[in-house]
N, C-alpha and C positions, 0 to 999 in steps of 0.2 A: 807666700809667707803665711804662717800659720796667725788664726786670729786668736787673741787675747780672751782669754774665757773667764768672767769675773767669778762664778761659781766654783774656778778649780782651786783645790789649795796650792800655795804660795812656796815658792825656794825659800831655803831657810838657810843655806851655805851649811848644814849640818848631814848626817848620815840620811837624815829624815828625806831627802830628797829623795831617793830612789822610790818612794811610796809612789803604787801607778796612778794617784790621783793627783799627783803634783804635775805642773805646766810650766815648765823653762819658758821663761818671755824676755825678749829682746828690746832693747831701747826701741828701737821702729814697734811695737808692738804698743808698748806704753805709750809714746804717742800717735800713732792711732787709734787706742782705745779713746782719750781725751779728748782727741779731734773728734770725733764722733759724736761723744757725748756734749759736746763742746762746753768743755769744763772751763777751761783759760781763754782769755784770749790768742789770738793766733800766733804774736810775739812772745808767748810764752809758753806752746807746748814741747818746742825743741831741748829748750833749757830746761824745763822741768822733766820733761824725758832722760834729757844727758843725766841732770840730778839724782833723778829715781834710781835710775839702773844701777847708777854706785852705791846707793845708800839702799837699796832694797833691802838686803838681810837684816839692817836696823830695825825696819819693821814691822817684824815675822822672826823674832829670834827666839820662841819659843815654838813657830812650825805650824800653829795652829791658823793661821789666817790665809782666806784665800784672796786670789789677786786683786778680786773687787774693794778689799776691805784695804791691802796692801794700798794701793790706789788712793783709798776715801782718806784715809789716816794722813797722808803724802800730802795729798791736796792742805789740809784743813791745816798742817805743817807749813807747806806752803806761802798759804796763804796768811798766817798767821794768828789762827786758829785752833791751838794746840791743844 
């Protein structure tokens, strides 16, 4: 499986995606990235994974963020951070 690249820009569910600097990521993606970083604790990178991948396009709907930032945003959401 391909690894999560925080520098690439971010799906946006818009046309914008096709840009070759966009990186489709997958729930196992997102939590792998997390894990690693080890952002949550371990009870909560699944959930937050499942969470992310549906609400991704939330936010990135202008197309301009990449996944790292998609991620930071998510987290601080999260956590209740906003």
């Amino acid at each position: 499986m391909a690894k999560l690249n925080p520098d690439a820009l971010a799906e946006c569910g818009y046309d914008l995606d096709d840009r070759p600097e966009v990186q489709p990521v997958t729930e196992q993606m997102i939590r792998d990235y997390v894990i690693d970083k080890a952002e949550l604790p371990p009870y909560s990178d699944r959930p937050f994974a499942a969470w992310l991948y549906d609400a991704w396009n939330d936010f990135n709907e202008d197309g301009t963020q990449t996944n790292g930032q998609v991620i930071e945003g998510a987290l601080a959401d999260w956590r209740g951070n906003k």
